[in-house]
mmJSON file of the N, C-alpha and C atoms, coordinates in Angstrom:
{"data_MODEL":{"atom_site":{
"group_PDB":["ATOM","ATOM","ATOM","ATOM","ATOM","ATOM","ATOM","ATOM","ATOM","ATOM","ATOM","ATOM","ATOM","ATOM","ATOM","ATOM","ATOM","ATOM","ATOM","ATOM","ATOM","ATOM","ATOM","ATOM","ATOM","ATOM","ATOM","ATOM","ATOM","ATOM","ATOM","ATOM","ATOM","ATOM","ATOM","ATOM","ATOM","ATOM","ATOM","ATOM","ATOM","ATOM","ATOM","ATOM","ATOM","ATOM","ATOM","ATOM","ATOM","ATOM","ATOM","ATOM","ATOM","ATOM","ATOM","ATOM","ATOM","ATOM","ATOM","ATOM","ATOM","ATOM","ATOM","ATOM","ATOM","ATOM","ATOM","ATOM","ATOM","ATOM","ATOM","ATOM","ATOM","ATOM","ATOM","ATOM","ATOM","ATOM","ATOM","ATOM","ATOM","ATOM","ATOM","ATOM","ATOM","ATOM","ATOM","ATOM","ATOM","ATOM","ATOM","ATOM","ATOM","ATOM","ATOM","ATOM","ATOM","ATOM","ATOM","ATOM","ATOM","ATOM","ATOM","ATOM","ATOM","ATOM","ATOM","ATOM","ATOM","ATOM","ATOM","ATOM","ATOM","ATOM","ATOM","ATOM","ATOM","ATOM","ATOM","ATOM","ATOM","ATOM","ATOM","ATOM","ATOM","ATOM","ATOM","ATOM","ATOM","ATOM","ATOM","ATOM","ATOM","ATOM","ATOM","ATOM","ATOM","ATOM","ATOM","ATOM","ATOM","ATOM","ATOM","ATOM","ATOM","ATOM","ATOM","ATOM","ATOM","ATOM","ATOM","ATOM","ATOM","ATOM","ATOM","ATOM","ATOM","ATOM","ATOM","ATOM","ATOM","ATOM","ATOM","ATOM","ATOM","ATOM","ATOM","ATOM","ATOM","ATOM","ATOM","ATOM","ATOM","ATOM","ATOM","ATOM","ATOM","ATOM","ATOM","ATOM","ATOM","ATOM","ATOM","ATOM","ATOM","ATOM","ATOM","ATOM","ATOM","ATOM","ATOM","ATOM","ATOM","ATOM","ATOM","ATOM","ATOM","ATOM","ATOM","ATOM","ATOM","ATOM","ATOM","ATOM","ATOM","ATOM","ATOM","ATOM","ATOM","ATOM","ATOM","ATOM","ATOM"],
"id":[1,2,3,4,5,6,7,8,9,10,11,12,13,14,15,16,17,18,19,20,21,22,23,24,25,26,27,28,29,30,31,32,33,34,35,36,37,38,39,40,41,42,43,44,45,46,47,48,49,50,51,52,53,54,55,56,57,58,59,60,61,62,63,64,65,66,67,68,69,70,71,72,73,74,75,76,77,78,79,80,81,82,83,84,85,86,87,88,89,90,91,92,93,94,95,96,97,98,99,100,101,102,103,104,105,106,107,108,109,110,111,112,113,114,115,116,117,118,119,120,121,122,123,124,125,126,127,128,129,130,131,132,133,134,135,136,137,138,139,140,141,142,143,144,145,146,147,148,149,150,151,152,153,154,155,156,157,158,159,160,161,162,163,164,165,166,167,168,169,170,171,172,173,174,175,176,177,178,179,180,181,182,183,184,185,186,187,188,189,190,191,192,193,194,195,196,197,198,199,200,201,202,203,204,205,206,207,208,209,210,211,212,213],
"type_symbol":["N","C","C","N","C","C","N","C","C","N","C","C","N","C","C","N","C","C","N","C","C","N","C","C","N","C","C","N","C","C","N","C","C","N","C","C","N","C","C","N","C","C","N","C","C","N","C","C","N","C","C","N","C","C","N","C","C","N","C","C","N","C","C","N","C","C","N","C","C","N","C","C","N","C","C","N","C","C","N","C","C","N","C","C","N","C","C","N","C","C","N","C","C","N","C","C","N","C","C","N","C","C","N","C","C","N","C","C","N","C","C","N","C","C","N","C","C","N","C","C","N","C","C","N","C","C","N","C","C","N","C","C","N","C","C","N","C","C","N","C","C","N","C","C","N","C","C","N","C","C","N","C","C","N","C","C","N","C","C","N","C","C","N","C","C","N","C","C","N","C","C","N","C","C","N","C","C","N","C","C","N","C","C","N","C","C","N","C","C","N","C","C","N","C","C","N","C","C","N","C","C","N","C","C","N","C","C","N","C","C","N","C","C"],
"label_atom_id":["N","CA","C","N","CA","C","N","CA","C","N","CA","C","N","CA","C","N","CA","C","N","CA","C","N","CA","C","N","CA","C","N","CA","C","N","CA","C","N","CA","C","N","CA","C","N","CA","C","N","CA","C","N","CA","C","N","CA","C","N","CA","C","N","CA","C","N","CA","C","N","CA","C","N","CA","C","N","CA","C","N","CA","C","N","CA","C","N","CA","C","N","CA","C","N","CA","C","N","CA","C","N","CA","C","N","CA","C","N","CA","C","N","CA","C","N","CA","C","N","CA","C","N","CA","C","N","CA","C","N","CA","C","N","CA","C","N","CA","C","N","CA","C","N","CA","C","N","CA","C","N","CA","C","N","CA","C","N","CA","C","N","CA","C","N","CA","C","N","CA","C","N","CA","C","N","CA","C","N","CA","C","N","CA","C","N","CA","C","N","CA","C","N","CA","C","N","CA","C","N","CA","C","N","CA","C","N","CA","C","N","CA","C","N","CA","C","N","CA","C","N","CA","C","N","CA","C","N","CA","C","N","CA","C","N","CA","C","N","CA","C","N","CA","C","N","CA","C"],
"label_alt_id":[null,null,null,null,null,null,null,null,null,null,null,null,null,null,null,null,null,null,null,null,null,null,null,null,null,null,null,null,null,null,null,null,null,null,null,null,null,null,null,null,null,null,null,null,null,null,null,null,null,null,null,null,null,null,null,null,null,null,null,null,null,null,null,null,null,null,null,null,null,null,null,null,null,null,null,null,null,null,null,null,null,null,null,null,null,null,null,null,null,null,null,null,null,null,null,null,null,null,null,null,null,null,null,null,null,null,null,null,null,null,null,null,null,null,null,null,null,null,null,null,null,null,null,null,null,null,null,null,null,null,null,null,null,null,null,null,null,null,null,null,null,null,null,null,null,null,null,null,null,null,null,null,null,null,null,null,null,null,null,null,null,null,null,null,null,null,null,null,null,null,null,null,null,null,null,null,null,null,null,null,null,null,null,null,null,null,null,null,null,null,null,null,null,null,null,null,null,null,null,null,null,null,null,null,null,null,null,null,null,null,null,null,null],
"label_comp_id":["UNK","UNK","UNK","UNK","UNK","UNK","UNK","UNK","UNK","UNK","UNK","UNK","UNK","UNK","UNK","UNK","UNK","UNK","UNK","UNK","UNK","UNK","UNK","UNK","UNK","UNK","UNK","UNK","UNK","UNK","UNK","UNK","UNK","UNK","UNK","UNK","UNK","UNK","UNK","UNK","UNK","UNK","UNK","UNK","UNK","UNK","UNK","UNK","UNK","UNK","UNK","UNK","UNK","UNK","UNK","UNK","UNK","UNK","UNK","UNK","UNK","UNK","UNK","UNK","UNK","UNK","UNK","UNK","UNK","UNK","UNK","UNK","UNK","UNK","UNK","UNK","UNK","UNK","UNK","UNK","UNK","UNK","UNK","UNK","UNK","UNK","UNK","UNK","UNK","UNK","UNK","UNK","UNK","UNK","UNK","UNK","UNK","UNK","UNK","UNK","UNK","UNK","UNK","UNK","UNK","UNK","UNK","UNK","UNK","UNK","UNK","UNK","UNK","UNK","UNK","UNK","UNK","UNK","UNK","UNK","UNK","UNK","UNK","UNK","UNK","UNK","UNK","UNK","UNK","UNK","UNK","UNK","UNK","UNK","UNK","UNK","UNK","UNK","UNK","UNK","UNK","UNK","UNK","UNK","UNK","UNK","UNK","UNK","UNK","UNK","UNK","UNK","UNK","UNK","UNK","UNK","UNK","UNK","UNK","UNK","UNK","UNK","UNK","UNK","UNK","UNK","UNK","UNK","UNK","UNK","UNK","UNK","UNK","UNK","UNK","UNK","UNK","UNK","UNK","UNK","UNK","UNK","UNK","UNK","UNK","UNK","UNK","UNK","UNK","UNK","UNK","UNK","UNK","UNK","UNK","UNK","UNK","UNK","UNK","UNK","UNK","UNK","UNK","UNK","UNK","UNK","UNK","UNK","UNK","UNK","UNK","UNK","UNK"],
"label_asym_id":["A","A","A","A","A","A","A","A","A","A","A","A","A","A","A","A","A","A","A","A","A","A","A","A","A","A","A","A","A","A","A","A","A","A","A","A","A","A","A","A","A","A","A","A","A","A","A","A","A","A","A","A","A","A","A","A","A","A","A","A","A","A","A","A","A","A","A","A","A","A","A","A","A","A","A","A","A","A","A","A","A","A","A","A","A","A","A","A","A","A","A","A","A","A","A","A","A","A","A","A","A","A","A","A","A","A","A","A","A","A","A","A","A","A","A","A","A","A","A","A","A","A","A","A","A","A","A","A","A","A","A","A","A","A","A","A","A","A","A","A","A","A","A","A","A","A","A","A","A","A","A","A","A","A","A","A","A","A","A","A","A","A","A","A","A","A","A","A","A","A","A","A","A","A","A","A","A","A","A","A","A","A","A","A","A","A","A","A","A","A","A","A","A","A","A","A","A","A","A","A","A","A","A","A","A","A","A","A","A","A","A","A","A"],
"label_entity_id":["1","1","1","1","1","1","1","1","1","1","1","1","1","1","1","1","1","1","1","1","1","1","1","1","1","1","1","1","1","1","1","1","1","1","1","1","1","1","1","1","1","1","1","1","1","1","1","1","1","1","1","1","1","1","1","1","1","1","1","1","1","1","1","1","1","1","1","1","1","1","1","1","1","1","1","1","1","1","1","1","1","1","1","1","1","1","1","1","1","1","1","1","1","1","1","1","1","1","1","1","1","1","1","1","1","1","1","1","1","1","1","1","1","1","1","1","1","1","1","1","1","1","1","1","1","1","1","1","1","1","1","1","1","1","1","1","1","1","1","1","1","1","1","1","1","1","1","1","1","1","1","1","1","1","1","1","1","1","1","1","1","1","1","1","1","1","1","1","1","1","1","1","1","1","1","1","1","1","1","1","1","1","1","1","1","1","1","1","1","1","1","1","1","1","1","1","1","1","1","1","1","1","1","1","1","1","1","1","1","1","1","1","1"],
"label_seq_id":[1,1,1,2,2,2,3,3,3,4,4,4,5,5,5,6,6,6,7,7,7,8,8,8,9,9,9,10,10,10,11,11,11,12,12,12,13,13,13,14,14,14,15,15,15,16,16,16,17,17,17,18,18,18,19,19,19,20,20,20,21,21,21,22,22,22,23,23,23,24,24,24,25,25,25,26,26,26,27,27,27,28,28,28,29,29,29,30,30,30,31,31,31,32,32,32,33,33,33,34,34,34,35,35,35,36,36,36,37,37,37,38,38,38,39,39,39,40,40,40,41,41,41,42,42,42,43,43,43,44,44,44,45,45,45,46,46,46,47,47,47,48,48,48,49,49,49,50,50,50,51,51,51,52,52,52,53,53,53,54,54,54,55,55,55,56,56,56,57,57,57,58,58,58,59,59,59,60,60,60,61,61,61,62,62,62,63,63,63,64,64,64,65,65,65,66,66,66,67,67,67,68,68,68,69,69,69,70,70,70,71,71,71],
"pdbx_PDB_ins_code":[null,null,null,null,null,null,null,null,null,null,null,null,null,null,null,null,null,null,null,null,null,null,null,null,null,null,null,null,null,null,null,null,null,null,null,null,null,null,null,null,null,null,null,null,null,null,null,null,null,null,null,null,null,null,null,null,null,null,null,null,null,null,null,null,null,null,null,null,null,null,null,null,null,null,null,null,null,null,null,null,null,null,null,null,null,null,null,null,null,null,null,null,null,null,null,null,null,null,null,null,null,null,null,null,null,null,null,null,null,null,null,null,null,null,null,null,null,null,null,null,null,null,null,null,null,null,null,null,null,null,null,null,null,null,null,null,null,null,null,null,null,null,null,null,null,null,null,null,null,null,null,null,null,null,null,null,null,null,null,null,null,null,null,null,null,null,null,null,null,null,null,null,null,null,null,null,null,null,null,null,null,null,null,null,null,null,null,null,null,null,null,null,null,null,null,null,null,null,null,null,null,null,null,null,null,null,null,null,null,null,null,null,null],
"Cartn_x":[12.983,13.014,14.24,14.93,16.042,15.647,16.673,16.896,18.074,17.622,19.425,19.159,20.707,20.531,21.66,20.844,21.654,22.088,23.119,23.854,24.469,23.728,24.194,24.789,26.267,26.939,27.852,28.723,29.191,30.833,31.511,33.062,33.073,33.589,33.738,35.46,36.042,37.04,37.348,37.996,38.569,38.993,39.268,40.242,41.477,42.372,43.283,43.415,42.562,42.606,42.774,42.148,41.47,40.142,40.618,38.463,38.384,36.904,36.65,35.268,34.412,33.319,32.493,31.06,30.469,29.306,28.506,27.206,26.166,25.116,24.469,22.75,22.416,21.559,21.427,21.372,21.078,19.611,19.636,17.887,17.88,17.435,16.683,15.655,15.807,14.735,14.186,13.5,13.425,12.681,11.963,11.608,11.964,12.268,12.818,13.036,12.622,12.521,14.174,14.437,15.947,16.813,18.308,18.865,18.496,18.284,18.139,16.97,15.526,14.649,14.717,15.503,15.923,16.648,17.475,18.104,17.082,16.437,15.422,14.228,13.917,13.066,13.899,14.783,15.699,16.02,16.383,16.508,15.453,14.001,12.892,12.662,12.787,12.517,13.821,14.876,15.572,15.5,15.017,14.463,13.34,12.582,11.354,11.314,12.398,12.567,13.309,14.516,15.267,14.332,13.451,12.377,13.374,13.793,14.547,14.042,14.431,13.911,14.652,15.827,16.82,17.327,17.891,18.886,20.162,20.752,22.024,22.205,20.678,21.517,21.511,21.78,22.071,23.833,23.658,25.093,24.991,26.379,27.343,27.225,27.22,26.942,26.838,26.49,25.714,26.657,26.018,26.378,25.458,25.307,23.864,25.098,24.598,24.743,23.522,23.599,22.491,22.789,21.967,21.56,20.637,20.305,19.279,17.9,16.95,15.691,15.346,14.259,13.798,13.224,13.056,12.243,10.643],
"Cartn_y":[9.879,9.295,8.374,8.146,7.431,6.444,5.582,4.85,4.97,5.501,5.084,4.2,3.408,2.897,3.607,3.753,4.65,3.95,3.77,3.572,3.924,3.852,4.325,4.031,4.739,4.103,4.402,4.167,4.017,3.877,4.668,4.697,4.067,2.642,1.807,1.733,1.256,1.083,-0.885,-1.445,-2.574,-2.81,-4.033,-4.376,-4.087,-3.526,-3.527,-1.895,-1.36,0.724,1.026,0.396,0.93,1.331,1.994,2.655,2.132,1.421,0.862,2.009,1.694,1.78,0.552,0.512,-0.537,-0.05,-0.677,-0.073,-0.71,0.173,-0.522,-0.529,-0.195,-0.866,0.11,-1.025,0.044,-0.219,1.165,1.244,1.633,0.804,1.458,2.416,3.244,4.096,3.583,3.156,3.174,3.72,4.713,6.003,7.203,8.229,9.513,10.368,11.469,12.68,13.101,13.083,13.822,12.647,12.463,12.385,12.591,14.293,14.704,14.608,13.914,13.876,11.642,11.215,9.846,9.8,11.114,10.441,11.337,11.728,12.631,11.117,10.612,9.427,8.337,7.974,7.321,7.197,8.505,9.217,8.888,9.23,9.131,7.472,6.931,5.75,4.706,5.097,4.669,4.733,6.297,6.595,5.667,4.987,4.788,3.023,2.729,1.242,0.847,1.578,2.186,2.293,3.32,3.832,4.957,5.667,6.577,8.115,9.489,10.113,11.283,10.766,11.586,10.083,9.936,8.913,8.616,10.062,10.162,9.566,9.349,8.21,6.915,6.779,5.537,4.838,5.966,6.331,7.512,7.607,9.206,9.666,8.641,9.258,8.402,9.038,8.034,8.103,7.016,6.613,6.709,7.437,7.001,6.983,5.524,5.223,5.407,6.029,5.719,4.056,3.351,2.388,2.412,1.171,0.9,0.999,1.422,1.619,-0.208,-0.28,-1.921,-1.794,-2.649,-2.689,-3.449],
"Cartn_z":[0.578,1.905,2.014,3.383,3.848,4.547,4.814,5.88,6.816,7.956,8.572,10.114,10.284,11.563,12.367,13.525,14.355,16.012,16.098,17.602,18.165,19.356,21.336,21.247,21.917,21.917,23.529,24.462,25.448,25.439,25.921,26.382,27.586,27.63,28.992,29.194,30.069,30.73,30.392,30.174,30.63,31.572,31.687,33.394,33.092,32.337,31.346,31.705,31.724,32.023,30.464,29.502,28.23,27.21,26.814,26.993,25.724,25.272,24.161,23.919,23.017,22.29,22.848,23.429,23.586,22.864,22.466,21.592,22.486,23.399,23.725,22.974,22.063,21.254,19.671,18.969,17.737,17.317,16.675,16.087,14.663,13.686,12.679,12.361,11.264,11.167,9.751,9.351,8.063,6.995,7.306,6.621,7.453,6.74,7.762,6.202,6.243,5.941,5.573,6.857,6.879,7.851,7.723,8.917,10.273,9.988,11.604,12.481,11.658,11.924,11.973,12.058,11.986,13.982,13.598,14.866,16.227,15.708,16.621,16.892,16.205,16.439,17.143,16.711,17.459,18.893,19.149,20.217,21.124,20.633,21.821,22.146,20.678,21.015,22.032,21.926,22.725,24.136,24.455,25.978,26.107,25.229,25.403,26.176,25.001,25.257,26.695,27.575,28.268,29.733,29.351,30.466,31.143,30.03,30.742,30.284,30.595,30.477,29.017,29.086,27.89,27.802,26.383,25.501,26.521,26.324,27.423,28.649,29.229,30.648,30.332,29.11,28.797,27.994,27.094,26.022,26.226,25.94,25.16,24.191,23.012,21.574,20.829,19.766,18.67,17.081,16.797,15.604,14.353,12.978,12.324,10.925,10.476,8.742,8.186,6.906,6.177,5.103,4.98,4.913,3.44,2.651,1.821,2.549,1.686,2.482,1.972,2.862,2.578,1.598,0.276,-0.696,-0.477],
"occupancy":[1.0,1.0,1.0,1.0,1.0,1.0,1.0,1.0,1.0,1.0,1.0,1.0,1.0,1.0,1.0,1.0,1.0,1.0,1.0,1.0,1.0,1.0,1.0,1.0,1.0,1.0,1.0,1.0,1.0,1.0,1.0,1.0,1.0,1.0,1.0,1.0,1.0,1.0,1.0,1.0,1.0,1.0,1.0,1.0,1.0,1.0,1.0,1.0,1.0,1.0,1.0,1.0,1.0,1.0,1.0,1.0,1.0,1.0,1.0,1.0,1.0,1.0,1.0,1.0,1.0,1.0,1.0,1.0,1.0,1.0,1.0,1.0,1.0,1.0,1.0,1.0,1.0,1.0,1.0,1.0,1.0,1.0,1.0,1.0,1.0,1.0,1.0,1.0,1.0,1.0,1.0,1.0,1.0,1.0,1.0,1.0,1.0,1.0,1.0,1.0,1.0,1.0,1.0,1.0,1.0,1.0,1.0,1.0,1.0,1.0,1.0,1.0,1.0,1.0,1.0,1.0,1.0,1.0,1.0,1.0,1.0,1.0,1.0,1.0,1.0,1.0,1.0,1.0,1.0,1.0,1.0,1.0,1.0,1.0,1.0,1.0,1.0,1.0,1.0,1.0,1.0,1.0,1.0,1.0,1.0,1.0,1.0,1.0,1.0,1.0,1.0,1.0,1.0,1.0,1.0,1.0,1.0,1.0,1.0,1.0,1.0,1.0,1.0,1.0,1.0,1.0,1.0,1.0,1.0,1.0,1.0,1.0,1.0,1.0,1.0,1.0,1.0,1.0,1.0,1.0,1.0,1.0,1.0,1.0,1.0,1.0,1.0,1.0,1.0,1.0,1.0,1.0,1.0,1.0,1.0,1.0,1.0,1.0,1.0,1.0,1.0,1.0,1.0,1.0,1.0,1.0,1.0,1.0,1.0,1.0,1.0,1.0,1.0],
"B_iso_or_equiv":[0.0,0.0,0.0,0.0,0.0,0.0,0.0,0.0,0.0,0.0,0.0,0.0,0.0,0.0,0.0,0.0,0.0,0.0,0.0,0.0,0.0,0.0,0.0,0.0,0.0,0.0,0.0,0.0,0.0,0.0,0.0,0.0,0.0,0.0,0.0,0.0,0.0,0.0,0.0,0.0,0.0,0.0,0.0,0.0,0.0,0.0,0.0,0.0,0.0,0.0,0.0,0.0,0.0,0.0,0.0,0.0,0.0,0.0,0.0,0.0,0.0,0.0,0.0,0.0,0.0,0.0,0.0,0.0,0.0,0.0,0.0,0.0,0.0,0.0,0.0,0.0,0.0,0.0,0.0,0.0,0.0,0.0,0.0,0.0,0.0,0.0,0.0,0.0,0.0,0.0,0.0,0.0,0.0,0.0,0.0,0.0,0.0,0.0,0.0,0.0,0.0,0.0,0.0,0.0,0.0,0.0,0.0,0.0,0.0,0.0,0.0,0.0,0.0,0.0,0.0,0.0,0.0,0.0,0.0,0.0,0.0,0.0,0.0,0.0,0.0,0.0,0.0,0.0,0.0,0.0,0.0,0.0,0.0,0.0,0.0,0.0,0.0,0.0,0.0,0.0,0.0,0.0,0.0,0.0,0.0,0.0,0.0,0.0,0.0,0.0,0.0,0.0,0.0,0.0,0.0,0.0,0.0,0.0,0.0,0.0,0.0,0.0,0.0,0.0,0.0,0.0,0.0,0.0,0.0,0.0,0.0,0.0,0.0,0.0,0.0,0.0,0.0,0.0,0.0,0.0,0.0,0.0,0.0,0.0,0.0,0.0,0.0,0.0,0.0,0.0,0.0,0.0,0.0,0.0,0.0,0.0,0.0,0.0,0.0,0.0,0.0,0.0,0.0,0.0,0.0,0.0,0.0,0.0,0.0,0.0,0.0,0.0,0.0],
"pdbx_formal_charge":[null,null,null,null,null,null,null,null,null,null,null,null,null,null,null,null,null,null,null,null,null,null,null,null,null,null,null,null,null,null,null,null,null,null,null,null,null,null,null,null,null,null,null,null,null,null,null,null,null,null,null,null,null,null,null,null,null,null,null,null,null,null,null,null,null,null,null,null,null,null,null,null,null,null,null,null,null,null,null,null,null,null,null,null,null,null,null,null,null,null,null,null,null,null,null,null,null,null,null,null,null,null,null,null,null,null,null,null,null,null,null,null,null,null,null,null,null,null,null,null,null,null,null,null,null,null,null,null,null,null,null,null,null,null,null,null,null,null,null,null,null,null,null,null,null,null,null,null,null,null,null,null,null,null,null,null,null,null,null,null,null,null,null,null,null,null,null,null,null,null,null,null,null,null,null,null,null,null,null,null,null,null,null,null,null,null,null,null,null,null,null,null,null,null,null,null,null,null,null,null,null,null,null,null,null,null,null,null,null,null,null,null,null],
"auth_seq_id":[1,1,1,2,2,2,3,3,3,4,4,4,5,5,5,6,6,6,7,7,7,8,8,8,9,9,9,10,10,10,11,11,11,12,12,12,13,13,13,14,14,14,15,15,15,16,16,16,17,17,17,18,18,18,19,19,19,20,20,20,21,21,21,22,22,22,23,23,23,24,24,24,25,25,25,26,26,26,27,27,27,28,28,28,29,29,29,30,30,30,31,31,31,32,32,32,33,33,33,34,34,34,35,35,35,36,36,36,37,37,37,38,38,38,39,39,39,40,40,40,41,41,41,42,42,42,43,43,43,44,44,44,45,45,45,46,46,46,47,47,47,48,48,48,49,49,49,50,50,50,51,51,51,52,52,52,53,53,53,54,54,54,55,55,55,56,56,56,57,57,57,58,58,58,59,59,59,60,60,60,61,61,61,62,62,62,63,63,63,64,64,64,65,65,65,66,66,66,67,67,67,68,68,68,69,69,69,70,70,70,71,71,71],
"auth_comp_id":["UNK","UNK","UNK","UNK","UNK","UNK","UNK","UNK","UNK","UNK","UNK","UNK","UNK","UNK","UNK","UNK","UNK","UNK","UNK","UNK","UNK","UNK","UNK","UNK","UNK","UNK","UNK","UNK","UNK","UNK","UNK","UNK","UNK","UNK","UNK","UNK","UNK","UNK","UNK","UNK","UNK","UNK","UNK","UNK","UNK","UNK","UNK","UNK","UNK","UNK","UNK","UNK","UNK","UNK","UNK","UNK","UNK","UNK","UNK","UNK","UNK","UNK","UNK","UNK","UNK","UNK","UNK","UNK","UNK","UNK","UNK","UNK","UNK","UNK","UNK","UNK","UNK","UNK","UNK","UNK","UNK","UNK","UNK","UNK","UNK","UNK","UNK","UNK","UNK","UNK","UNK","UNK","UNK","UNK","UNK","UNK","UNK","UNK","UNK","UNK","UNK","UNK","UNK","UNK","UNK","UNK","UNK","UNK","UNK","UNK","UNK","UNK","UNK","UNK","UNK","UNK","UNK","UNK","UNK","UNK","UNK","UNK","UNK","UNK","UNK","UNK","UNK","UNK","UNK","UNK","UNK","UNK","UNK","UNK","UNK","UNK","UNK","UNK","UNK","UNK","UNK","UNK","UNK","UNK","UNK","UNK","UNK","UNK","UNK","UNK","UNK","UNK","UNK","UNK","UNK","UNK","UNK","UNK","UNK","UNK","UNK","UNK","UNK","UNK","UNK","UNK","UNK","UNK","UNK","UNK","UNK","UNK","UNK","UNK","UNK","UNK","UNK","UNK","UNK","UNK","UNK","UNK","UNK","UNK","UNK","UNK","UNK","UNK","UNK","UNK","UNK","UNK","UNK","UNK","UNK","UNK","UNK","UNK","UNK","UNK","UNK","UNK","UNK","UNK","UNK","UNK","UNK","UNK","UNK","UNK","UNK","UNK","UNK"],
"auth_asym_id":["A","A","A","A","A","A","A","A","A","A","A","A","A","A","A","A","A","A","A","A","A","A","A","A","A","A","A","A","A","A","A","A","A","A","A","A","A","A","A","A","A","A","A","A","A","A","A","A","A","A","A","A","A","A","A","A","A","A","A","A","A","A","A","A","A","A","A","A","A","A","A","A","A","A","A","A","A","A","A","A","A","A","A","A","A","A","A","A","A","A","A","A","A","A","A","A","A","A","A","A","A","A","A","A","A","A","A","A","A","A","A","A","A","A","A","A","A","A","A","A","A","A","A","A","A","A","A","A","A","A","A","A","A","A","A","A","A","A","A","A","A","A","A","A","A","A","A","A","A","A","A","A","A","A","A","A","A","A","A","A","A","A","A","A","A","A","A","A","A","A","A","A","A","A","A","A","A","A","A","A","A","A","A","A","A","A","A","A","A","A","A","A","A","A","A","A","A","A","A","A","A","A","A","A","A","A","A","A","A","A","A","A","A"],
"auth_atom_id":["N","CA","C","N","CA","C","N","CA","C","N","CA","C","N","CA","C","N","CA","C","N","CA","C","N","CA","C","N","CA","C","N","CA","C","N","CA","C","N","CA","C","N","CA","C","N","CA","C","N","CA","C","N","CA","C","N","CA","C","N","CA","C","N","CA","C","N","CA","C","N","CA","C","N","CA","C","N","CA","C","N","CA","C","N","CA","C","N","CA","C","N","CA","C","N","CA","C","N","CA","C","N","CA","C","N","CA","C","N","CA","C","N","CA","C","N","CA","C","N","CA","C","N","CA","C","N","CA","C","N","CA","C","N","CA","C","N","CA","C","N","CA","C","N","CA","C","N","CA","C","N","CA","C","N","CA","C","N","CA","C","N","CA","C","N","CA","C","N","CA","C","N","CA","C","N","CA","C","N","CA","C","N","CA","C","N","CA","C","N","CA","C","N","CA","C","N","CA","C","N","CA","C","N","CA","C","N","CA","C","N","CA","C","N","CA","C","N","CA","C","N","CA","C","N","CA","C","N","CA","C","N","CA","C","N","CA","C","N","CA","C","N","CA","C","N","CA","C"],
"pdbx_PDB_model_num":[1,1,1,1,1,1,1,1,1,1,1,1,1,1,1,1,1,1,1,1,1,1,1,1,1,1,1,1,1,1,1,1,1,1,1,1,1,1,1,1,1,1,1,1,1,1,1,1,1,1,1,1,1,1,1,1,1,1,1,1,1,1,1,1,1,1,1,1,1,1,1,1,1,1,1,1,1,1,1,1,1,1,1,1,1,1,1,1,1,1,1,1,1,1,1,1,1,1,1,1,1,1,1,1,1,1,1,1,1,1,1,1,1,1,1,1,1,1,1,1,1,1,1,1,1,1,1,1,1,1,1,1,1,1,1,1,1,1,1,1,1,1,1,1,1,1,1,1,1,1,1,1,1,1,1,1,1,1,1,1,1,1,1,1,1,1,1,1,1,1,1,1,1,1,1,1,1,1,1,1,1,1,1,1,1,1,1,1,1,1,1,1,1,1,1,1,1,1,1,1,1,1,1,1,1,1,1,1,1,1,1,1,1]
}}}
Protein backbone atom coordinates (compact mmCIF):
# COMPACT_ATOMS: atom_id res chain seq x y z
CA UNK A 1 0.00 0.00 0.00
CA UNK A 2 0.93 3.85 -0.86
CA UNK A 3 0.46 7.10 -0.01
CA UNK A 4 0.15 9.86 -2.45
CA UNK A 5 -0.91 13.58 -2.35
CA UNK A 6 -2.48 14.76 -5.23
CA UNK A 7 -3.19 18.50 -6.66
CA UNK A 8 -5.80 20.47 -8.64
CA UNK A 9 -4.35 22.34 -10.17
CA UNK A 10 -5.40 25.66 -12.49
CA UNK A 11 -3.61 27.76 -15.44
CA UNK A 12 -4.56 31.46 -14.44
CA UNK A 13 -3.50 34.62 -16.26
CA UNK A 14 -1.79 37.58 -14.26
CA UNK A 15 -2.37 41.21 -14.69
CA UNK A 16 1.00 40.98 -16.35
CA UNK A 17 -0.66 38.43 -19.47
CA UNK A 18 1.30 35.43 -17.77
CA UNK A 19 -0.10 32.11 -17.04
CA UNK A 20 1.05 30.58 -13.74
CA UNK A 21 0.03 27.20 -12.01
CA UNK A 22 -2.42 27.98 -9.08
CA UNK A 23 -3.23 24.85 -7.00
CA UNK A 24 -6.53 25.04 -5.84
CA UNK A 25 -6.62 22.29 -3.18
CA UNK A 26 -4.54 19.35 -2.47
CA UNK A 27 -5.68 16.01 -1.10
CA UNK A 28 -4.04 13.20 0.51
CA UNK A 29 -4.69 9.68 0.04
CA UNK A 30 -3.16 7.71 2.48
CA UNK A 31 -3.80 4.18 1.77
CA UNK A 32 -4.42 3.32 -1.97
CA UNK A 33 -3.83 0.11 -3.65
CA UNK A 34 -2.42 1.70 -6.71
CA UNK A 35 -1.71 5.29 -7.88
CA UNK A 36 -4.53 5.13 -10.14
CA UNK A 37 -6.95 4.08 -7.69
CA UNK A 38 -5.47 7.24 -5.31
CA UNK A 39 -6.20 9.71 -7.90
CA UNK A 40 -9.63 8.08 -8.68
CA UNK A 41 -10.53 8.76 -4.86
CA UNK A 42 -9.16 12.00 -5.02
CA UNK A 43 -10.94 12.91 -7.82
CA UNK A 44 -14.50 12.11 -6.29
CA UNK A 45 -13.60 13.52 -3.22
CA UNK A 46 -12.62 16.76 -4.63
CA UNK A 47 -16.04 16.99 -6.56
CA UNK A 48 -17.39 16.18 -3.27
CA UNK A 49 -15.88 18.89 -1.16
CA UNK A 50 -16.42 21.49 -4.35
CA UNK A 51 -20.22 20.36 -4.75
CA UNK A 52 -19.44 19.93 -8.14
CA UNK A 53 -20.27 17.27 -10.43
CA UNK A 54 -16.70 16.26 -12.32
CA UNK A 55 -13.14 17.50 -10.62
CA UNK A 56 -12.65 19.47 -13.93
CA UNK A 57 -15.00 22.37 -13.20
CA UNK A 58 -12.83 23.18 -10.84
CA UNK A 59 -8.94 22.53 -12.21
CA UNK A 60 -7.30 21.36 -15.38
CA UNK A 61 -4.97 18.96 -14.03
CA UNK A 62 -3.48 17.33 -11.47
CA UNK A 63 -0.57 16.68 -9.74
CA UNK A 64 0.07 13.19 -7.59
CA UNK A 65 3.55 12.56 -5.54
CA UNK A 66 3.83 9.56 -3.84
CA UNK A 67 4.69 10.38 -0.36
CA UNK A 68 5.66 8.27 3.05
CA UNK A 69 2.66 6.42 4.25
CA UNK A 70 1.93 7.71 7.98
CA UNK A 71 3.40 5.41 10.49
Amino acid sequence: MSAYRIKFMNDLTNSTGHVFHCCQETIEIRVAKSKERAVKAAKHRFARRQAIPTWTGHAHMIEVEEIPPAS
